[in-house]
C-alpha positions as CSV (number, residue, x, y, z in Angstrom):
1,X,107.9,113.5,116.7
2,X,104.4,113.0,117.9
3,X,103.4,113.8,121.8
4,X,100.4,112.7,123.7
5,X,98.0,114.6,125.9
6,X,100.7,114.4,129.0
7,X,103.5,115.1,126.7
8,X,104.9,111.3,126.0
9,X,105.6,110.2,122.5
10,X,104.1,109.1,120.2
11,X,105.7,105.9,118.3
12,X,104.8,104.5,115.3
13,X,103.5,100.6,114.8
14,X,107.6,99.4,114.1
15,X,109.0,101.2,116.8
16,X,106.5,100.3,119.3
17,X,107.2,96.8,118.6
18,X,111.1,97.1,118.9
19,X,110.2,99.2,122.4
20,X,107.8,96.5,123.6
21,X,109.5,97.1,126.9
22,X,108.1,97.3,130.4
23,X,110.0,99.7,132.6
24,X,109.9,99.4,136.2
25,X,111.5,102.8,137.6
26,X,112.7,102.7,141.3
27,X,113.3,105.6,143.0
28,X,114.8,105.9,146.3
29,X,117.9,108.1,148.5
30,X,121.0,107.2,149.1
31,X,122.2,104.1,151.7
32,X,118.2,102.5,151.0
33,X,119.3,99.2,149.6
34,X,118.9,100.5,146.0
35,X,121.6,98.7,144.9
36,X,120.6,95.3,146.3
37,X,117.3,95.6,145.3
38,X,118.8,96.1,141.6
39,X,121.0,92.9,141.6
40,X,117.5,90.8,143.4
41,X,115.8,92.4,140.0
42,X,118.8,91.2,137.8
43,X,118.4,87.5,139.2
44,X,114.8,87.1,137.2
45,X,114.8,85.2,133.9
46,X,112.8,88.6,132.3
47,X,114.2,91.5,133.3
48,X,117.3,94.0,133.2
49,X,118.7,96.4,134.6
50,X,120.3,99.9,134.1
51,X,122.1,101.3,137.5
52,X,121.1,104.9,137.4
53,X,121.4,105.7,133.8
54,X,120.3,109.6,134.5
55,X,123.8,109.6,136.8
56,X,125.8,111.4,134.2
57,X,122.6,114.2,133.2
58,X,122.7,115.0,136.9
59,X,126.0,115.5,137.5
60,X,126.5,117.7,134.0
61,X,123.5,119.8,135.8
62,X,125.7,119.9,139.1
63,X,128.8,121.1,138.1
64,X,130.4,122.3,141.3
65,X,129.2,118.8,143.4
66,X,132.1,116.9,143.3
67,X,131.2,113.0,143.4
68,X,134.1,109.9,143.0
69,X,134.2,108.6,139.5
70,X,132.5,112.1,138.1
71,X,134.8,112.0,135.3
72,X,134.3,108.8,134.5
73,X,130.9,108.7,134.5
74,X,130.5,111.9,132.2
75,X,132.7,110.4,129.7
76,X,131.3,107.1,129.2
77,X,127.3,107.9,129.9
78,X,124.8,109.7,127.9
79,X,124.4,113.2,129.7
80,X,121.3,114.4,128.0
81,X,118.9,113.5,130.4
82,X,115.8,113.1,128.0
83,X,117.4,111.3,125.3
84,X,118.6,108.6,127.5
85,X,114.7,108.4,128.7
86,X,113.9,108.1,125.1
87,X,116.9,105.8,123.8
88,X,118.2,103.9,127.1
89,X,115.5,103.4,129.5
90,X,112.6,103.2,127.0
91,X,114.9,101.7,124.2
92,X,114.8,98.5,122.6
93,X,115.2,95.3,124.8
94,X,115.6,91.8,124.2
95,X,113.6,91.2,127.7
96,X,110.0,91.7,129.0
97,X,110.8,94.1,131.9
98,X,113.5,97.0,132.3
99,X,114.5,97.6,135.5
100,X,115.7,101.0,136.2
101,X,117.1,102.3,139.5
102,X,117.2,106.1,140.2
103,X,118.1,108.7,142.9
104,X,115.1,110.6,143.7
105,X,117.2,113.6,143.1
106,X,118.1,112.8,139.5
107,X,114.7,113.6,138.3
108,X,116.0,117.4,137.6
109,X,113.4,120.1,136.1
110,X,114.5,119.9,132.9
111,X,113.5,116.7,132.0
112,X,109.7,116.2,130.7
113,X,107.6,114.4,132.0
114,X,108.8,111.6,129.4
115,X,110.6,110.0,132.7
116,X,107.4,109.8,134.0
117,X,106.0,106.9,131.8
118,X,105.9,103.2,132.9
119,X,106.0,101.8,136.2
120,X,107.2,103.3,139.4
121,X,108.8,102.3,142.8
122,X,109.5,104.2,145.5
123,X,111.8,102.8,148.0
124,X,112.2,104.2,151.2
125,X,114.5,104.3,154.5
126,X,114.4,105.9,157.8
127,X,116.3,108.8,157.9
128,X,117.4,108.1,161.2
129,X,118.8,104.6,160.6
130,X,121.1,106.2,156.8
131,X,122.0,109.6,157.9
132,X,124.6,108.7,160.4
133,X,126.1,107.1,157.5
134,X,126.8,110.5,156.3
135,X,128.7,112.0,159.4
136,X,131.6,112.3,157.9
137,X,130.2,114.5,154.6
138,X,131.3,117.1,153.4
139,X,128.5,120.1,154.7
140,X,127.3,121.3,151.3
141,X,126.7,117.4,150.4
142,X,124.5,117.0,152.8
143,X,121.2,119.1,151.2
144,X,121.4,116.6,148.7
145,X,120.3,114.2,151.2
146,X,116.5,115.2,151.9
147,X,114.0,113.0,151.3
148,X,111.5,115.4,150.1
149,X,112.4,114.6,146.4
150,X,110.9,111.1,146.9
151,X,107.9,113.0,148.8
152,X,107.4,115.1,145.6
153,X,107.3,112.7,143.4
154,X,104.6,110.6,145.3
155,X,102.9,113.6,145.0
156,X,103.3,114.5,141.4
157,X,102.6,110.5,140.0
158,X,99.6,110.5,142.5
159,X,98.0,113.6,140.6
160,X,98.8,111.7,137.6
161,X,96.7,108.9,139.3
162,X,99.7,106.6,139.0
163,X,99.9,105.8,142.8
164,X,103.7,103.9,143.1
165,X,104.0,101.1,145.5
166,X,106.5,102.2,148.3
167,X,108.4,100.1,149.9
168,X,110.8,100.1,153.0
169,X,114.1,99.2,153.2
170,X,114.2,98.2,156.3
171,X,110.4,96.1,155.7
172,X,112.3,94.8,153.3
173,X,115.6,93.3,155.0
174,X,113.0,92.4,157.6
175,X,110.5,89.9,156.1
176,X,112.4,89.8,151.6
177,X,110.2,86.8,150.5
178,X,107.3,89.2,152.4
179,X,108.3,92.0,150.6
180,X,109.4,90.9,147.4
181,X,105.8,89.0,146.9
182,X,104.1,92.2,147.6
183,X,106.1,94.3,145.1
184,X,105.7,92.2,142.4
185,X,102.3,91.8,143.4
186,X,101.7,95.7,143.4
187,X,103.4,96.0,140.1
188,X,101.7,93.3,138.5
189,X,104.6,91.2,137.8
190,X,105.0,87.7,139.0
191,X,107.4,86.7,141.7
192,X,110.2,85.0,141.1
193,X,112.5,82.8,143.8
194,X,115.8,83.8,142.3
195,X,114.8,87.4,143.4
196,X,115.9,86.1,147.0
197,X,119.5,86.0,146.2
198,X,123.0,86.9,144.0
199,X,126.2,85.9,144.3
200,X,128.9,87.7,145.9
201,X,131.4,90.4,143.6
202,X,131.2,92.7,140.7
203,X,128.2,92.7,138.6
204,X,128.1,93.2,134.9
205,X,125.2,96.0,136.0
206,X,127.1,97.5,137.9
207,X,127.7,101.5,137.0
208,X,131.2,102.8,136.7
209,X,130.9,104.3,140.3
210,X,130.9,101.0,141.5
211,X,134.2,101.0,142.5
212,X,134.2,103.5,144.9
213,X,130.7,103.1,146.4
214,X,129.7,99.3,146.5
215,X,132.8,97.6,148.2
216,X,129.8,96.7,151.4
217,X,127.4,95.0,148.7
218,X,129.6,93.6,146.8
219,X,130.0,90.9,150.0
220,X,126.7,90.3,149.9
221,X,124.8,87.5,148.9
222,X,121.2,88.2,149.9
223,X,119.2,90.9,152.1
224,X,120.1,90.5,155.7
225,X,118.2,91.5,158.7
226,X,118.7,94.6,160.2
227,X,120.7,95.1,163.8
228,X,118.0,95.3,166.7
229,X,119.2,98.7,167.5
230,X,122.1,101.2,166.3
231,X,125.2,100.8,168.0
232,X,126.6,104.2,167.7
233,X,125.2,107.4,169.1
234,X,123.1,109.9,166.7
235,X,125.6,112.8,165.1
236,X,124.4,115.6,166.8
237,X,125.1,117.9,163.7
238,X,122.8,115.4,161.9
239,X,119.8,116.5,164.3
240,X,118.5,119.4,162.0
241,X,118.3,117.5,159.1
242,X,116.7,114.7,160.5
243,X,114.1,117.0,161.6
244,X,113.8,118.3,157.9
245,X,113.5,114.5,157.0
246,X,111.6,112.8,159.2
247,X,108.2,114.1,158.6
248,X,108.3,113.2,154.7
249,X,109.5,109.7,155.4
250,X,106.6,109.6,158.1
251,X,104.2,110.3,155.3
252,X,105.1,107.9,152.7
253,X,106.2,105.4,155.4
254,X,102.3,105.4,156.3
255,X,101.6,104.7,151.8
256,X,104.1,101.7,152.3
257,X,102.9,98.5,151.2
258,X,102.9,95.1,153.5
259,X,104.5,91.8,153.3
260,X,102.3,89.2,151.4
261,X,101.1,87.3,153.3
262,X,99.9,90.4,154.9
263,X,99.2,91.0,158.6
264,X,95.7,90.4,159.6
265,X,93.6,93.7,158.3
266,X,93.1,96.3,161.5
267,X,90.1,95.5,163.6
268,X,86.8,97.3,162.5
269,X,85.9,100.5,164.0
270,X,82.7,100.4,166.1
271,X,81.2,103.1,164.2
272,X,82.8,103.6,160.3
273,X,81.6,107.0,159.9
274,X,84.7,108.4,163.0
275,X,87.4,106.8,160.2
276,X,87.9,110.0,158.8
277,X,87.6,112.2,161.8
278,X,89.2,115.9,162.4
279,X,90.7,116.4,166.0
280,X,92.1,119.8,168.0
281,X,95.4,119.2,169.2
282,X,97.0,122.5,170.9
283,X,95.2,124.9,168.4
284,X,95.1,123.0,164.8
285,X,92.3,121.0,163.8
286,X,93.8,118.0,161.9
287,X,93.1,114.3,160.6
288,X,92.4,111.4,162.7
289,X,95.9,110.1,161.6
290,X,98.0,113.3,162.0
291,X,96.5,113.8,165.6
292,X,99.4,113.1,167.8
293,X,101.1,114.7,170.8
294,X,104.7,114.8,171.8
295,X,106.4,112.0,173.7
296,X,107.5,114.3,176.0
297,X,103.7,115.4,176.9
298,X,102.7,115.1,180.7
299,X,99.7,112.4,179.4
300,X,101.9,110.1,178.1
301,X,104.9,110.9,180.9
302,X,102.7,110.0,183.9
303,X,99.2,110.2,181.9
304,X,98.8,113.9,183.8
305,X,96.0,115.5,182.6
306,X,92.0,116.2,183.2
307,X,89.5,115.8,180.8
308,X,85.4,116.1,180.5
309,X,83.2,114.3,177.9
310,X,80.2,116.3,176.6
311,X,77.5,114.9,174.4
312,X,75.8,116.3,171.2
313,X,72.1,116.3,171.2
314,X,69.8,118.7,168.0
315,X,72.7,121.1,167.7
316,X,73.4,122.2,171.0
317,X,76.5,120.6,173.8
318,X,74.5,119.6,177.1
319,X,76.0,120.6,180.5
320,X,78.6,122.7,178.2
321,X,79.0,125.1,181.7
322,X,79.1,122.3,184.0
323,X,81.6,120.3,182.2
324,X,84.0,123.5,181.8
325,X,83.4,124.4,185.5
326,X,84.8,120.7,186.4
327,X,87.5,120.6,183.9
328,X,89.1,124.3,185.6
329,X,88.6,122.9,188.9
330,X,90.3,120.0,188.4
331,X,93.3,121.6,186.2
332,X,93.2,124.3,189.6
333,X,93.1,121.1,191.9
334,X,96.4,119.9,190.0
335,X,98.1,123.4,190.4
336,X,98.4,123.6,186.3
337,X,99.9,126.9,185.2
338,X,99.0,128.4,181.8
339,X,95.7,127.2,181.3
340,X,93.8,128.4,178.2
341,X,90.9,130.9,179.2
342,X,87.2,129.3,178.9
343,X,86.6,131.0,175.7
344,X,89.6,130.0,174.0
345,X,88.4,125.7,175.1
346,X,84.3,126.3,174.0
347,X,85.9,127.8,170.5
348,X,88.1,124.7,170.2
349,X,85.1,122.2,171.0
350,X,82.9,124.7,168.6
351,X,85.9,124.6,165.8
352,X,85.7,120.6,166.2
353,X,82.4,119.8,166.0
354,X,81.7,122.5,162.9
355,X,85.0,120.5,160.9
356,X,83.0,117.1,161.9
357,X,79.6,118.7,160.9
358,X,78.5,116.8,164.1
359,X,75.3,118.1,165.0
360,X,73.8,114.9,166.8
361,X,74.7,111.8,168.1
362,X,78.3,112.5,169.0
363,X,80.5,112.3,172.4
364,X,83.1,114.8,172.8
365,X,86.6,113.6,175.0
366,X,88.1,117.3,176.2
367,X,91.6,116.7,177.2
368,X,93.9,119.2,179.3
369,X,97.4,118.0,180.1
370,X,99.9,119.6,182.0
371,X,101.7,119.9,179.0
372,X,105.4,119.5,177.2
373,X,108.6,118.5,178.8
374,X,111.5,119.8,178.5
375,X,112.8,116.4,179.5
376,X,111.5,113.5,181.0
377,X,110.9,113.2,184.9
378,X,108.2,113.5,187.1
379,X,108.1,117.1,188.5
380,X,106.0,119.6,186.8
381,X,108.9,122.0,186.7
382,X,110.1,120.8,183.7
383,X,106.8,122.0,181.9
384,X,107.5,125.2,180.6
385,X,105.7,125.6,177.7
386,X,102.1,125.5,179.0
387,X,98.9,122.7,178.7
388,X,98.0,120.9,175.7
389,X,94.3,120.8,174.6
390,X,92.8,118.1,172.6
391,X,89.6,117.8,171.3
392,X,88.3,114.3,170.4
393,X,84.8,114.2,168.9
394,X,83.8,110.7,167.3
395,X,80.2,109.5,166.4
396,X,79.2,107.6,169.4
397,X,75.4,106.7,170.4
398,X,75.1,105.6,174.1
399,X,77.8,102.7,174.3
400,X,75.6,100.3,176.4
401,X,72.2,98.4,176.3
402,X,70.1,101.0,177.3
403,X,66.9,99.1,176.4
404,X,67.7,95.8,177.9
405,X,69.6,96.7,180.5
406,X,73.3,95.5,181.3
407,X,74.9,92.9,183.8
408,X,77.5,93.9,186.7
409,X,80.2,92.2,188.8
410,X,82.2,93.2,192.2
411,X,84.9,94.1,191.2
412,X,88.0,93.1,194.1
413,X,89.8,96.5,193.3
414,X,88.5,99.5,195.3
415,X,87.7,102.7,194.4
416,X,90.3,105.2,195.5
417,X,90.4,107.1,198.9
418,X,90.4,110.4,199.4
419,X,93.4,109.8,201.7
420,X,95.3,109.0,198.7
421,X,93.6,110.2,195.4
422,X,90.2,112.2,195.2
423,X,88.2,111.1,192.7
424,X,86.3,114.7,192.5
425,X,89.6,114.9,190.3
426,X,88.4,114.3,187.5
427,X,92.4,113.3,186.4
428,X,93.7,110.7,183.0
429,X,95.2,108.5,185.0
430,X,92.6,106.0,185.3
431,X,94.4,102.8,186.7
432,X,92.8,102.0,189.4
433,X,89.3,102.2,187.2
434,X,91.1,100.0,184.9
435,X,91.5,97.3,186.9
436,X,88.3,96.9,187.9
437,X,87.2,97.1,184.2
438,X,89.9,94.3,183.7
439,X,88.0,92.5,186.0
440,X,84.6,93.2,184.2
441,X,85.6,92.1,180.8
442,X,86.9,88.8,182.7
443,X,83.6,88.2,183.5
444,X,81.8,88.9,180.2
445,X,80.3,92.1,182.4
446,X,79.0,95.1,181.1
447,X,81.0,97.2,183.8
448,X,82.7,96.3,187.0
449,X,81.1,97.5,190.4
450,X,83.6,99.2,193.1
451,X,83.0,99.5,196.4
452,X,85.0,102.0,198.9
453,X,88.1,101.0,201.4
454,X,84.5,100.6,204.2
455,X,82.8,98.2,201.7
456,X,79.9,100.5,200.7
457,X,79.2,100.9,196.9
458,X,81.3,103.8,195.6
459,X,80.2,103.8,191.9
460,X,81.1,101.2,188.5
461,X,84.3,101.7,186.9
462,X,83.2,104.5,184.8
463,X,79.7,105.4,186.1
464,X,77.5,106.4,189.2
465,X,74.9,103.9,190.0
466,X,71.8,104.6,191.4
467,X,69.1,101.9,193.0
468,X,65.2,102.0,193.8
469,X,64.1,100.4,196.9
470,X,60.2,100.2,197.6
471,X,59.5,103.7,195.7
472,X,62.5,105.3,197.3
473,X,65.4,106.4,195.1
474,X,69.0,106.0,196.2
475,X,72.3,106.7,195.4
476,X,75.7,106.5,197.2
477,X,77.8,109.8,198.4
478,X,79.9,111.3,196.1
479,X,83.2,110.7,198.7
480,X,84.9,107.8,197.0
481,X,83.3,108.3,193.6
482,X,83.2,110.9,190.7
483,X,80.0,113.6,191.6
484,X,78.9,113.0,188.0
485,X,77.4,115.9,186.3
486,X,74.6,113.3,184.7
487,X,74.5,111.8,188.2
488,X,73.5,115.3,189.8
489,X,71.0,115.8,186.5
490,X,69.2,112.7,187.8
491,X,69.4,113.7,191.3
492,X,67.2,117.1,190.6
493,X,65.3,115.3,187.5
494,X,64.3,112.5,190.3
495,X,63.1,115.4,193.1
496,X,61.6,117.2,190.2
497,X,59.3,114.5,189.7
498,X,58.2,113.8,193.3
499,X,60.6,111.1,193.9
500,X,61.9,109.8,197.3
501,X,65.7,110.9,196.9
502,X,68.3,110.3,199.1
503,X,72.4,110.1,198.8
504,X,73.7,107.7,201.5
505,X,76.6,104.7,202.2
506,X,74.6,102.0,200.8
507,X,75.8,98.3,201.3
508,X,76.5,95.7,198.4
509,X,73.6,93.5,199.4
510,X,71.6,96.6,199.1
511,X,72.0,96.4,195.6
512,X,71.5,92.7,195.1
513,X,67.9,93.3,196.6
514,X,67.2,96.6,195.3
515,X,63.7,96.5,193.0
516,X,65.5,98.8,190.1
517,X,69.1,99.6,189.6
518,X,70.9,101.5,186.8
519,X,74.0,103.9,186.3
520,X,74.5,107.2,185.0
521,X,77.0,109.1,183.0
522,X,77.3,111.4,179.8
523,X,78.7,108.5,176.9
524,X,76.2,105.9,178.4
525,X,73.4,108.1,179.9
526,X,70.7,106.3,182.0
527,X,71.6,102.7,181.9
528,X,69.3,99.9,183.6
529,X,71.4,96.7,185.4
530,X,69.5,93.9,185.1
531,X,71.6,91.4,187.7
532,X,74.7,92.2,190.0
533,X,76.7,89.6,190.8
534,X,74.6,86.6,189.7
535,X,71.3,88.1,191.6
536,X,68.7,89.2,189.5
537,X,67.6,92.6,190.0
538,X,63.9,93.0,190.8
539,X,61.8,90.7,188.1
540,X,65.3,91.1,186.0
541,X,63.5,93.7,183.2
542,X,63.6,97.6,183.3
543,X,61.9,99.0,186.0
544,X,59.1,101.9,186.2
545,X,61.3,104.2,187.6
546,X,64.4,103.6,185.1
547,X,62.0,103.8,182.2
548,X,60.9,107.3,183.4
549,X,63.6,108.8,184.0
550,X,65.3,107.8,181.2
551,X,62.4,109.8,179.4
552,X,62.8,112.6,181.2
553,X,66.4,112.5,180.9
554,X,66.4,112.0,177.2
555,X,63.4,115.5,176.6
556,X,66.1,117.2,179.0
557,X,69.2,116.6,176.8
558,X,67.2,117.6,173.9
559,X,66.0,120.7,174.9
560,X,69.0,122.6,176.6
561,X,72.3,122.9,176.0
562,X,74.8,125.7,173.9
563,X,74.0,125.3,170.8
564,X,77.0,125.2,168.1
565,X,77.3,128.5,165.9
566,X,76.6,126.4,162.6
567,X,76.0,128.9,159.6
């Protein structure tokens, strides 16, 4: 016999003819709709099917797993597992296609990687919707159970550069037409109505097992749509190996193809470069998609946390100090308990920038939360297990128009009191900014302004605004609004330069006849507001004052800051 490079054989010009099969192998667990699948397959005009013809290998390799119909599947099946690769599955057919279903599992060591030729399927199933199935299992059956023999497999064909289609079983019950379309599709074969149905009983594919296991789809006629929810509590004895579980169907549920036609494709990323993106999430760095916290986190319980954003300018994180100082303050101000140190956050913002190589041009979102729950609820007694830290760092220039200028409505929301909620708390949950924002968008505005519970201007819904009236620079008090750390930047750049500058309660129409106007903050910077509320602002262009400041802002940024330990 004559092998290839990877090991497959090599058949001569007669056999190959007799052999001109195409094998589709599907893969899956147990309880995934395998079998249905199989009898959808056995429906088309150019195909058949084997039901698990490496069955009786396995079991002869399992000797003390005890299965129904063992016996009778070891005396009427071919238990060498690579002669039936070469003589059953690959065999002679009278039909274009061979369909052949597997259990993941039956892919044992011992055979070569022979199995490995022609297509492949892998179909998948939420092991938290199949194992309850198996409460009543013996314990040493239950091993035999774990998904991550359909995991290794992916992995093994993938460095083969045979990516399989996988596909969900529960996608599939969902949306079959869908699903079917986009398997054939993804396996190059075409679609074929018939796949959509069977009758009811017996099949003549059936496997001698069937018997014993396929009483439930032996009533069926078609793939049904699954129950809204589960109707039975979770076995608790079942928790541990869902655990085991769930993270590999996780990551092949995220391979998994679509229905066809497909769901519109996700919207587009404002910048393309932060699709591949590394993030710090409680002490690992990991991908943009892996970057998750628990549902039991204080941000998503009552979205309790603080965070800063820093910018990147020539290497170095401006205000670095400034930022920190805020971030402990407002974590003190929220009586947090077991706050990392300030060394332990720069190394984390460090460590995240370095894995980005983002040296320039990028905004950093620092994120404390009170941390994990031990179960849901309000109080921060149940968080016992200390804050969570996330560092987001994403390729962001300045997110408005900072050459034209931008356009702003009155917003009716107001800006918080500190009677109820400080806003020198510089805290996640950003509601009431929100829905002035809401309000913004509404009106095709670039921000929304707020004014305080007295009607002065506070600030916008994410920035502090500052106006120019007859060479005199003003900005409101910092009691209803965030004391921005760019805002205070301006303030010194402004007296630095021999301007007028003076913090005060300044009225709306105020800022309808001011001569310049713009707004201040780290992801937006100096930003000029070219009309408030209909009224134009001065002669509706940037102003003197704007433009030189901005200047000054911008040789500022690019001149201090901690730079990042880059080797």
């Amino acid at each position: 016999m004559k092998v290839d490079g990877e090991g497959f054989e090599v058949m001569g010009e007669e056999k190959s003819r007799d052999c001109a099969v195409e094998v589709i192998n599907v893969w899956s667990g147990p309880r995934s709709l395998s079998t249905s699948l199989m009898y959808s397959f056995a429906q088309r005009d150019d195909t058949e099917v084997l039901d698990e013809p490496l069955y009786a290998h396995y079991l002869r390799l399992k000797p003390n797993v005890c299965h129904p119909s063992q016996q009778e599947v070891l005396d009427q099946m071919e238990n060498d597992g690579n002669k039936v690769v070469r003589e059953i599955i690959h065999g002679p057919c009278k039909k274009k296609y061979r369909y052949a279903k597997h259990m993941a599992k039956q892919r044992t060591p011992c055979l070569t990687k022979e199995v490995l030729r022609g297509r492949h399927v892998l179909l998948i199933r939420n092991p938290l919707e199949f194992l309850p199935s198996f409460d009543k299992v013996l314990q040493e059956e239950i091993p035999e159970l774990e998904m991550v023999h359909l995991a290794s497999l992916y992995m093994e064909l993938r460095s083969m550069h045979q990516i399989p289609p996988i596909i969900d079983a529960t996608d599939l019950r969902r949306d079959p037409e869908g699903m079917l379309r986009s398997l054939c599709s993804a396996i190059d074969i075409p679609f074929q109505s018939s796949m959509l149905s069977w009758k009811a009983g017996p099949r003549p594919e059936d496997g001698v097992w069937a018997p014993w296991w396929y009483s439930s789809v032996h009533k069926s006629t078609e793939f049904v749509s699954p129950p809204p929810f589960a109707n039975k509590p979770f076995p608790k004895r079942l928790y541990k190996l869902l655990e085991q579980n769930q993270p590999f169907y996780d990551f092949l549920k995220r391979e998994a193809i679509l229905p066809i036609p497909a769901p519109a494709a996700p919207p587009p990323l404002p910048c393309l470069d932060n699709k591949e993106l590394f993030v710090w999430v409680n002490g690992q760095i990991l991908p943009r998609n892996s970057a998750k916290v628990s549902v039991f986190d204080s941000i998503v319980q009552g979205g309790d946390g603080v965070w800063e954003g820093l910018r990147i300018y020539k290497g170095k994180v401006f205000k670095l100090e400034e930022h920190l100082d805020r971030l402990f303050d407002s974590a003190k101000a929220m009586a947090f308990a077991n706050i990392p140190s300030r060394e332990e956050v720069k190394r984390a913002v460090f460590a995240t920038l370095i894995a980005n190589d983002m040296r320039d041009n990028a905004h950093v979102r620092l994120t404390l939360t009170r941390g994990e729950k031990t179960t849901s609820g309000m109080s921060p007694a149940f968080n016992v297990y200390g804050c969570t830290l996330i560092v987001l760092s994403e390729w962001k220039p300045p997110v408005y128009n900072n050459t034209d200028g931008i356009r702003l409505i009155t917003a009716s929301t107001r800006r918080n009191s500190p009677n109820s909620l400080d806003s020198k708390i510089h805290h996640n949950n950003l509601i009431n900014n929100i829905l002035a924002k809401v309000e913004g968008n509404i009106a095709d505005a670039g921000d929304a302004l707020m004014l305080d519970c007295g009607g002065f201007v506070a600030e916008t819904n994410a920035t502090n605004i500052f106006m120019v009236k007859k060479g005199r620079v003003l900005t409101p008090h910092a009691d209803y609004c965030l004391p921005g750390i760019t805002r205070a930047t301006v303030i010194d750049l402004a007296r630095r330069e021999g301007f007028p500058m003076e913090e005060r309660r300044i009225s709306l129409t105020e800022f309808h006849t001011a001569d310049e106007v713009w707004t201040t903050g780290t992801m937006g910077e100096l930003t000029p507001v070219t009309e408030i509320d209909g009224r134009q602002i001065g002669d509706g262009k940037v102003g003197p004052v704007t433009k030189y400041l901005q200047a000054a802002y911008s040789k500022l940024a690019e001149s201090e800051g901690e730079i990042i330990p880059f080797r």
